[in-house]
C-alpha positions, -999 to +999 in steps of 0.1 A: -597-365-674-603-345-702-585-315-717-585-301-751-550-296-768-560-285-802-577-248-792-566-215-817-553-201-785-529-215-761-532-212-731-511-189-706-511-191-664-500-164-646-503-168-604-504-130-585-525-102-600-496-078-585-473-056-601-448-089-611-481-106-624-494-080-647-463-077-665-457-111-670-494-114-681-491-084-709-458-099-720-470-133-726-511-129-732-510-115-769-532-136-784-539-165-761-561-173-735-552-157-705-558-172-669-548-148-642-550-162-606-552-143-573-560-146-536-574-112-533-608-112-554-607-074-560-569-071-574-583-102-594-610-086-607-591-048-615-565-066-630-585-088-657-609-056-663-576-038-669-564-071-695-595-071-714-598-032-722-561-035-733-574-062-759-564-095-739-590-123-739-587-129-698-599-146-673-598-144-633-595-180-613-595-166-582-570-190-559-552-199-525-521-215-538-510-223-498-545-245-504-539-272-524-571-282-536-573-244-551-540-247-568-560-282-590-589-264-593-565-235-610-547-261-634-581-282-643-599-251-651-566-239-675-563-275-690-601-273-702-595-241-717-569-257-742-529-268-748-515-250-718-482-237-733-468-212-700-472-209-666-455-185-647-459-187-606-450-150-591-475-152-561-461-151-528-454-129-495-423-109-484-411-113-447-416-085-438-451-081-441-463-123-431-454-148-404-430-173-405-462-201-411-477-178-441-446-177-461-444-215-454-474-220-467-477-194-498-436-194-507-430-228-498-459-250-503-477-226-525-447-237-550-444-273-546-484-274-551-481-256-584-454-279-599-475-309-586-511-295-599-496-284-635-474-311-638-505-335-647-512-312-676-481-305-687-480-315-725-449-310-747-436-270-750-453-268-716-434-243-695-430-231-661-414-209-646-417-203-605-406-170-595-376-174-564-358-149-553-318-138-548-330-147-516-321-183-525-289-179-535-281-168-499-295-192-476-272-212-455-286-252-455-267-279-451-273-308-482-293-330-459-319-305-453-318-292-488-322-329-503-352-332-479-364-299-491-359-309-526-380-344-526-400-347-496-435-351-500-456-316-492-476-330-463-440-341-448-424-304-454-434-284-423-423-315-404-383-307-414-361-305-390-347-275-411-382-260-409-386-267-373-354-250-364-372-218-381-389-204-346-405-170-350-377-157-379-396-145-408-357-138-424-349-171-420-382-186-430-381-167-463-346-172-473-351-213-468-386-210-487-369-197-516-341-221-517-364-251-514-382-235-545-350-238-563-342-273-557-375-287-558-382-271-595-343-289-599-360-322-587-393-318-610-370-317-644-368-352-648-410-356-646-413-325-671-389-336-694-399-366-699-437-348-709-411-330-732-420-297-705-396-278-690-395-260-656-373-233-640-370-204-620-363-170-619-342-152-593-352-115-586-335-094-571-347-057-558-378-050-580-398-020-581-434-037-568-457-029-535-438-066-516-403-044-521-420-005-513-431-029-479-394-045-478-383-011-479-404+008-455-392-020-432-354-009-436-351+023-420-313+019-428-317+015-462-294-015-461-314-027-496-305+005-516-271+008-505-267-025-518-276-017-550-255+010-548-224-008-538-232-037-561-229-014-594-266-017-605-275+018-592-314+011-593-341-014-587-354-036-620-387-031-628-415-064-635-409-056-668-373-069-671-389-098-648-416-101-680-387-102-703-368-136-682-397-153-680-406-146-718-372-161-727-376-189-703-415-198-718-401-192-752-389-209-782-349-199-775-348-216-745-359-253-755-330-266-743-331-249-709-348-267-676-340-276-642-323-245-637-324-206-622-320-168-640-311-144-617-320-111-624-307-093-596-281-067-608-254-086-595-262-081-565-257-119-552-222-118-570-214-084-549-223-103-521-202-137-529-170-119-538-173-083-529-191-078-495-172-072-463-185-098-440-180-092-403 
């Protein structure tokens, strides 16, 4: 197949049209291509209307990444655009606005079938960067399930027996979505690097967006702001500071950095691990 490498403009790939998204997409799309991807057509279509007047030369792909065929049809159409230099994945769904099954297939699968689909068109300074969560960091999974997690095919993932064990617990079902996006993007390094591409992820924590006002609304005990509170940070980042990690991690200063996670959380994971009163 086909795909130029020798365009003006690299390319950029940002996945979710949200407030993450955008952020990401104005701190990396000065003067490259821009291909912003979304489920929704009409936050697609607002969001590149809102690119171009800015001065960005964007374009919407508008995409299912829990549909695989979607997620190809996302990285063929960037690769014919030109050298695709960044991709950064921050579509997905909170719990507590999905079902155990759609945050499978959007946080879970979504996220293996971007690493596989961009992986063929990875070229070298290709990076990605897959957007996680702190999340991650607190999941409970024993190493055989996280090695399965980590390797297994994606048509053999919902078969797990750590998957299985999720039932109806949307908690449960996010926290092991986002750990398997850790150690599968841990796996993939050896395939990028030896494209001479690098992949990683990014850890947020609390960010001001719509998925954490939803979070919020959800937590009439404000258990999430408290946290902050306790954990030093004081406040919520903002997708800008989200911009800013995956800037460093899709930049030049971080050529030596792959198969690995940034948390950007505040500290609130290391509040948890050696702070927080359990029981």
């Amino acid at each position: 197949m086909h795909h130029r490498t020798d365009d003006a403009r690299d390319v950029v790939v940002v996945t979710g049209a949200g407030g993450m998204g955008s952020a990401v997409a104005r701190r990396l799309g000065s003067g490259r291509t821009l291909i912003l991807a979304d489920a929704s057509r009409e936050r697609l279509d607002r969001t590149v209307e809102e690119l171009r007047a800015e001065g960005y030369e964007a374009r919407g792909v508008p995409t299912d990444v829990s549909d695989r065929a979607s997620v190809r049809n996302l990285a063929r159409t960037a690769a014919d655009e030109g050298r695709i230099t960044a991709i950064v994945h921050t579509a997905g769904v909170a719990a507590a606005t999905a079902s155990v099954r759609r945050i499978l297939d959007v946080d879970l699968l979504g996220t293996v079938y971007v690493i596989e689909a961009f992986e063929e068109f990875a070229v070298r300074g290709t990076s990605l960067v897959c957007v996680a969560s702190v999340a991650g960091h607190l999941a409970s999974i024993s190493a055989e399930d996280e090695a399965a997690l980590a390797t297994a095919p994606a048509e053999e993932l919902l078969a797990l027996d750590a998957v299985a064990a999720l039932g109806n617990d949307t908690t449960a079902a996010y926290l092991l979505a986002k750990r398997a996006n850790l150690v599968r993007v841990q796996a993939a390094a050896l395939a990028w690097n030896r494209r001479g591409a690098r992949i990683n992820t990014i850890s947020p924590g609390v960010i001001s967006t719509t998925m954490a006002k939803a979070e919020s609304e959800s937590d009439p005990d404000r258990h999430m702001l408290k946290m902050l509170d306790a954990c030093g940070a004081g406040r919520p980042g903002t997708p800008a500071e989200i911009a800013d990690a995956a800037a460093f991690l899709t930049g030049p200063e971080s050529q030596y950095v792959t198969g690995t996670d940034l948390l950007v959380d505040g500290g609130q994971a290391a509040w948890i691990r050696r702070h927080m009163r359990h029981g």
